[in-house]
ROTIMAR-853675 format. One record per residue (C-alpha): residue in one letter; residue number from 1; x, y, z. Coordinates in Angstrom, 2 decimals, decimal comma. Last residue first. Layout:
NODE code pos    east   north      up
NODE    A NUM       X       Y       Z
...
//
This chain:
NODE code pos    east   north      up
NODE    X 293   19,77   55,85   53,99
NODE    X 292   17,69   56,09   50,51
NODE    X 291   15,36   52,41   50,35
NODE    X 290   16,37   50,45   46,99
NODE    X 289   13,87   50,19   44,38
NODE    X 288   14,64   52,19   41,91
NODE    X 287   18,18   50,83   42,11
NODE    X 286   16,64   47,19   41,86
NODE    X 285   14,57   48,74   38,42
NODE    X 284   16,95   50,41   37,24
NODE    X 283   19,26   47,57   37,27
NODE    X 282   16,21   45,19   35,84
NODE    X 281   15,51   47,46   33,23
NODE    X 280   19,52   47,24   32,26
NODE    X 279   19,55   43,48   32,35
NODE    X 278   15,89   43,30   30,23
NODE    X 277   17,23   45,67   27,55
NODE    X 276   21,10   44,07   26,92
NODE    X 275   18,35   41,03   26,52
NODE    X 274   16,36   42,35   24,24
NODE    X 273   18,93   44,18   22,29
NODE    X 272   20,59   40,71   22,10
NODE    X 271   17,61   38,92   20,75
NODE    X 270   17,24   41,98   17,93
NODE    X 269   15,22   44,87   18,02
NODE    X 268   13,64   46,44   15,58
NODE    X 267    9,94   45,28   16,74
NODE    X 266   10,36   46,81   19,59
NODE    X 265   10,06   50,77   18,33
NODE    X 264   12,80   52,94   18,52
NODE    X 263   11,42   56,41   19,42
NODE    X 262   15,17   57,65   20,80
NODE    X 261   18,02   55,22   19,32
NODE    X 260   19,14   52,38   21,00
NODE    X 259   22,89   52,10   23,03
NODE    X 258   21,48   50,32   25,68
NODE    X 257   21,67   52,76   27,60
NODE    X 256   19,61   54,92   25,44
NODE    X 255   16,86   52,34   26,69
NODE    X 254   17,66   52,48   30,41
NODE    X 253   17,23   56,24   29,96
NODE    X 252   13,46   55,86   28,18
NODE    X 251   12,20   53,55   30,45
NODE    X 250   13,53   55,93   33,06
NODE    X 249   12,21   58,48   31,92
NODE    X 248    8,75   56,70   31,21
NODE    X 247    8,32   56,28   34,78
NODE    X 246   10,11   52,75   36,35
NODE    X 245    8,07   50,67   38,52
NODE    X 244    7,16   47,97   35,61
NODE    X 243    3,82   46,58   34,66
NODE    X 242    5,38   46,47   31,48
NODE    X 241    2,67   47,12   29,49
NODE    X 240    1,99   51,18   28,79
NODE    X 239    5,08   52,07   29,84
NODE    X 238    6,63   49,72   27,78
NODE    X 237    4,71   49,98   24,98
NODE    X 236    5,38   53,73   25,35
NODE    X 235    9,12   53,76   25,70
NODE    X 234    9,03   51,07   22,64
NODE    X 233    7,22   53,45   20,14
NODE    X 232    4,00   52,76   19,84
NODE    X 231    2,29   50,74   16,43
NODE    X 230    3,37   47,38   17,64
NODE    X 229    1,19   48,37   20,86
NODE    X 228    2,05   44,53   23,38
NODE    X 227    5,03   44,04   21,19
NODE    X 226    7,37   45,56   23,61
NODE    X 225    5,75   44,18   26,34
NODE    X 224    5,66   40,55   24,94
NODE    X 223    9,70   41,18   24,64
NODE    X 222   10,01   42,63   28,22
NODE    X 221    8,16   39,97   29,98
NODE    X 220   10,25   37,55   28,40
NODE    X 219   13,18   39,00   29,40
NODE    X 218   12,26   39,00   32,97
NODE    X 217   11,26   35,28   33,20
NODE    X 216   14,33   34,45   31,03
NODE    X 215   16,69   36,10   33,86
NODE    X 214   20,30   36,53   32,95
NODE    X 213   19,79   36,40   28,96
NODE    X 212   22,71   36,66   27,63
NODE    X 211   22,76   33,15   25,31
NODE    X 210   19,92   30,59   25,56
NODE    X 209   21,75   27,01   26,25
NODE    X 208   22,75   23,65   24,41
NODE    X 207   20,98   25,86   21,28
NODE    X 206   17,81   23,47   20,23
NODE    X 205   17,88   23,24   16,08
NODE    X 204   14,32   24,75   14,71
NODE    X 203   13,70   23,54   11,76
NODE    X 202   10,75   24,82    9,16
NODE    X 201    8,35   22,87    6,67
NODE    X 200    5,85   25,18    5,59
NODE    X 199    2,50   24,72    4,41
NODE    X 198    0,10   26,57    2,11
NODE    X 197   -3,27   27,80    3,00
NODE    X 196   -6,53   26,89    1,63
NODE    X 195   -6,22   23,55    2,96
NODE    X 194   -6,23   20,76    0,59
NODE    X 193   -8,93   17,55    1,86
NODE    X 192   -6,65   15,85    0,92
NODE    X 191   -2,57   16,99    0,93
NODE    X 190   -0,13   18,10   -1,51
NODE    X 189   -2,38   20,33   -3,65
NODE    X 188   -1,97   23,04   -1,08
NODE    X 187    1,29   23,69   -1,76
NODE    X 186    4,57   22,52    0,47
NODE    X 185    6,87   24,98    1,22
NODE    X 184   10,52   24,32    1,99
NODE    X 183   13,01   24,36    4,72
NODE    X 182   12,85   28,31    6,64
NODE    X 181   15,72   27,96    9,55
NODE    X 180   16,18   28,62   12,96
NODE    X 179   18,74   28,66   15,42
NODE    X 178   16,79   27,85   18,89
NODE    X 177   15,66   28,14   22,48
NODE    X 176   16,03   32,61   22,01
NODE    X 175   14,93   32,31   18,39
NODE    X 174   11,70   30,65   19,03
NODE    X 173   10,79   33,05   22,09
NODE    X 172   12,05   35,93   19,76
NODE    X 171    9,68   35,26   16,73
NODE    X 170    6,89   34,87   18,90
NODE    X 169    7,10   37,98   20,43
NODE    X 168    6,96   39,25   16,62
NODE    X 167    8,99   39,78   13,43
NODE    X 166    6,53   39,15   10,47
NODE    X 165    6,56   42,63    9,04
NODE    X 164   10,50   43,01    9,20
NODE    X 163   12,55   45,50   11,07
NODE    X 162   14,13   42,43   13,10
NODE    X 161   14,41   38,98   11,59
NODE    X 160   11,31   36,72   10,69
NODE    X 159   12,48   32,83   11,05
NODE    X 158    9,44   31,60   13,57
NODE    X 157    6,96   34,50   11,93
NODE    X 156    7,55   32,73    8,33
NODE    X 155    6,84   29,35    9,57
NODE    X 154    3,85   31,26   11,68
NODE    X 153    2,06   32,53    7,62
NODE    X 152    3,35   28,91    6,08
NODE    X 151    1,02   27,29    8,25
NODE    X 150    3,23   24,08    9,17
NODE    X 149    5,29   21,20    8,85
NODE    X 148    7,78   20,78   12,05
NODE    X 147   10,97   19,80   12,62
NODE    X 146   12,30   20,32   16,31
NODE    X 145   16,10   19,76   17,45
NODE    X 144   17,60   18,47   20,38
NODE    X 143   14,91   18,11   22,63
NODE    X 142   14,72   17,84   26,15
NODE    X 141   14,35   21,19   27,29
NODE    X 140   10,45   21,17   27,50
NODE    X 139   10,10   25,18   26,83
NODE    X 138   11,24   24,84   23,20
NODE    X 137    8,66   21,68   22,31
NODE    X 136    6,15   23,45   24,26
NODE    X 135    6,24   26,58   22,69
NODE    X 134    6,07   24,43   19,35
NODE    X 133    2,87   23,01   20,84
NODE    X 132    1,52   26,23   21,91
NODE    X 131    2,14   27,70   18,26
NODE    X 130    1,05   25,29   16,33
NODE    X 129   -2,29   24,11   17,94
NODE    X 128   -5,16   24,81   15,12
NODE    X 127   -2,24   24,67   12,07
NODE    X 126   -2,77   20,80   12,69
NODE    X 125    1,60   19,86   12,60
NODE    X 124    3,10   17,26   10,03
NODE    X 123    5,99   16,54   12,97
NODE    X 122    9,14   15,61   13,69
NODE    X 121   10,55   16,27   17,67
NODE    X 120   13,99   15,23   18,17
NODE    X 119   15,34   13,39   21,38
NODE    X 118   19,01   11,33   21,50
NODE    X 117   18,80    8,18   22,83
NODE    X 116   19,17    6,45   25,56
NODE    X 115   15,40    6,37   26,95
NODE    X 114   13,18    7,67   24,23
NODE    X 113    9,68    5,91   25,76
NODE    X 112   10,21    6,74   29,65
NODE    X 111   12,10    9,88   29,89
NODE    X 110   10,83   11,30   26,40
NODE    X 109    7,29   10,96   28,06
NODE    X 108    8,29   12,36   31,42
NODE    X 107   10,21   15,20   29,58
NODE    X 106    6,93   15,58   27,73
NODE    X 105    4,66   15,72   30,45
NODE    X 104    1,39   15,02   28,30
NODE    X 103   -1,70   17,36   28,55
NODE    X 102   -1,15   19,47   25,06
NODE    X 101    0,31   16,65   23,53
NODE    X 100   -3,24   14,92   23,75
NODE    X  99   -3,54   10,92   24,14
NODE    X  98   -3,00    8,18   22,58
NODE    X  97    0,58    6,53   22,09
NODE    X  96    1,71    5,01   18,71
NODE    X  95    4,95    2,96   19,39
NODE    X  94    7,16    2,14   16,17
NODE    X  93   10,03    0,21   16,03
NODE    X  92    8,61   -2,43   15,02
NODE    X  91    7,38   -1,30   11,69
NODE    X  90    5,67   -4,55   10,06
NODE    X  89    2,29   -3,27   11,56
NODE    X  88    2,79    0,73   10,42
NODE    X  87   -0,59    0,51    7,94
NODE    X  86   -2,43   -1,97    9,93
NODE    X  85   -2,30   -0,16   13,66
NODE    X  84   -1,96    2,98   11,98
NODE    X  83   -5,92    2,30   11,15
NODE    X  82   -6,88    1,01   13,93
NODE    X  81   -5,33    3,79   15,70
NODE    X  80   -7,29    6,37   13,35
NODE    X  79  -10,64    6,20   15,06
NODE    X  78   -8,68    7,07   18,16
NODE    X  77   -8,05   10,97   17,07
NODE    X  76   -5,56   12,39   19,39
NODE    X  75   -2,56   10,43   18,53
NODE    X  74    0,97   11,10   19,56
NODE    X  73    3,58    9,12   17,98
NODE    X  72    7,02    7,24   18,88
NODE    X  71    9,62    6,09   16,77
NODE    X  70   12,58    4,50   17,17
NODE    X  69   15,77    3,83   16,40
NODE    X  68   15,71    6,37   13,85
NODE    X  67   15,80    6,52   10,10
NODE    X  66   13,45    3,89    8,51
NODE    X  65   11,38    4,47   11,37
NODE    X  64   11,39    8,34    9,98
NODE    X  63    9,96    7,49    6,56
NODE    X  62    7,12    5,39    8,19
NODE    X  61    6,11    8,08   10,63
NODE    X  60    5,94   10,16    7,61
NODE    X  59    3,69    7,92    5,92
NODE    X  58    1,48    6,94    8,74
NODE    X  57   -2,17    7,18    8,65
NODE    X  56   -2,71   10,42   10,69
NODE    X  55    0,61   10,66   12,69
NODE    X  54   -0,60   13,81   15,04
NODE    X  53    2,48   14,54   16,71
NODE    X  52    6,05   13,04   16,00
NODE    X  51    8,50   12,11   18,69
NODE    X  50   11,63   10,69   17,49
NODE    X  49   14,66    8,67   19,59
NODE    X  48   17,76    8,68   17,67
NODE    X  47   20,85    7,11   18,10
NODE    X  46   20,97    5,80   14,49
NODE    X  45   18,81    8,41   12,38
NODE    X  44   16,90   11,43   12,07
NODE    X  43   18,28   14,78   10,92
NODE    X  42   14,91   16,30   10,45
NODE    X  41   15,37   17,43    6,76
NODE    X  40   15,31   13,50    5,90
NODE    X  39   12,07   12,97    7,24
NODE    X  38   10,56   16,12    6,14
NODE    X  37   12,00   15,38    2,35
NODE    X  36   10,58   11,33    2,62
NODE    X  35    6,76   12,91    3,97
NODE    X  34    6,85   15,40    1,36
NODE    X  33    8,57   12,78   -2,15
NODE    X  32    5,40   10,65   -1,47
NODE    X  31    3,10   13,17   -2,60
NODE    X  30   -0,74   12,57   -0,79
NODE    X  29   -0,41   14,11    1,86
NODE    X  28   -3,52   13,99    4,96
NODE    X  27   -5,42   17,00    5,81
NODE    X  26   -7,11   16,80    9,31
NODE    X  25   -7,08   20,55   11,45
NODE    X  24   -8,46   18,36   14,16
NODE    X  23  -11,77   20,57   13,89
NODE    X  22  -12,13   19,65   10,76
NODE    X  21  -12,48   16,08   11,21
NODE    X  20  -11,47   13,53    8,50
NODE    X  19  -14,15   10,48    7,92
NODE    X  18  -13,03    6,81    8,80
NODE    X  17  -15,32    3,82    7,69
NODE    X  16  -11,98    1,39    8,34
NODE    X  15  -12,82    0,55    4,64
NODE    X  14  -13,68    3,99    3,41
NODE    X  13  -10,40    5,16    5,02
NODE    X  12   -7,84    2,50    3,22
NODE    X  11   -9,90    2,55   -0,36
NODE    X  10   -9,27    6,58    0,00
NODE    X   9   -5,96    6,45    0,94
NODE    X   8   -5,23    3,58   -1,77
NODE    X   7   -6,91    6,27   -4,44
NODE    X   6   -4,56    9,36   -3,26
NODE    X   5   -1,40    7,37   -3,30
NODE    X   4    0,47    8,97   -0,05
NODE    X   3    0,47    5,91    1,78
NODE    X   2    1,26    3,36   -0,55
NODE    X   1    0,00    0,00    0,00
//
């Protein structure tokens, strides 16, 4: 059987009486050379232990057990286990776990099913839970690296640089766990039912530890502050969402500290101007604070 041949999908799904559910975000591929480029792209192979999320009927889970030592997938949808259960039978180094990614403990998971090998998330992502799941992935610290096909609208935001439309809160978060990098697009036409968007495949390799920044929680507040009014300058989205102690003077001295021109707004600045930001509001801020003798 071959899993991305549009007539044996449909012979496969009418026989295990299986109809796709939109709100799953369902679209299975149907061009061999997608599942076999993702795969590849991922960096899978002896020594490693894959996690992939939302399997459908199996073809890139069956590219990547021909890589890795193992596979395991996430399933949400339990009409489809049946299903995986025939098409992946002769993999045995496959485990298909059911359940929501959103609930698991993934160092738990990785802990118990990966053990001894090295950890890489590769995925076919539903565009309905991309950007908490990759948040996830980054904020779970067990993963070395994190391949994912996607909207092509948040591939775009996960790579944006500074100064440029798509450059966001999100942006940083990705780029502060990880280097990463645009793969391919994958049209429409690729997959059944065809979303009216097209897909991205985008890799997001896990730095052994996130450069500068002294206190994430901190930093982070400042980036989603800074993009909190994209249209204010930076003094005044800070002001206006920091929830800091500092008056707008002092915003605006700890960010000519920093070297940054008057009315910058956040969305120029890079990961290190974010965190040279977050260190300086966080002197101010402990001088601000301290009691005068």
């Amino acid at each position: 059987m071959d899993l991305c041949n549009i007539n044996d999908i449909k012979a496969l799904l009418a026989r295990h009486g299986f109809h796709f559910s939109k709100s799953m975000g369902q679209n299975f591929l149907i061009q061999s050379w997608v599942p076999r480029e993702i795969a590849h792209a991922s960096g899978a192979g002896p020594g490693v232990g894959v996690l992939e999320i939302g399997p459908g009927i199996g073809p890139l889970t069956r590219e990547l057990s021909l890589l890795a030592d193992k596979v395991v997938s996430i399933e949400l949808d339990r009409s489809l286990l049946p299903i995986l259960a025939e098409t992946l039978a002769d993999r045995d180094n496959v485990e298909i776990v059911p359940g929501d990614v959103m609930k698991l403990d993934l160092p738990a998971l990785v802990a118990e099913k990966l053990p001894g090998l090295r950890p890489m998330v590769c995925a076919n992502l539903p565009y309905n839970i991309t950007t908490p799941v990759i948040t996830a992935f980054l904020e779970a610290g067990c993963f070395s690296a994190v391949t994912v096909m996607i909207q092509r609208e948040v591939a775009r935001r996960i790579c944006a640089q500074p100064g440029s439309a798509d450059y966001g809160a999100f942006s940083v978060l990705c780029q502060y766990y990880a280097k990463t990098e645009l793969l391919f697009d994958v049209e429409p036409e690729c997959f059944i039912p065809a979303p009216k968007v097209t897909s991205s495949v985008v890799r997001l390799t896990l730095r052994p530890a996130p450069a500068e920044v002294d206190d994430p929680q901190h930093f982070f507040r400042v980036v989603r502050a800074a993009f909190a009014l994209r249209r204010k300058t930076l003094v005044n989205s800070l002001s206006s969402a920091l929830g800091s102690s500092l008056g707008k003077e002092e915003l605006a001295g700890a960010i000519a500290a920093c070297g940054l021109p008057e009315g910058v707004r956040g969305e120029r600045l890079s990961l290190s101007d974010f965190a040279a930001l977050s260190r300086e509001l966080r002197r101010a801020e402990g001088l601000h604070s301290t009691p005068v003798e």
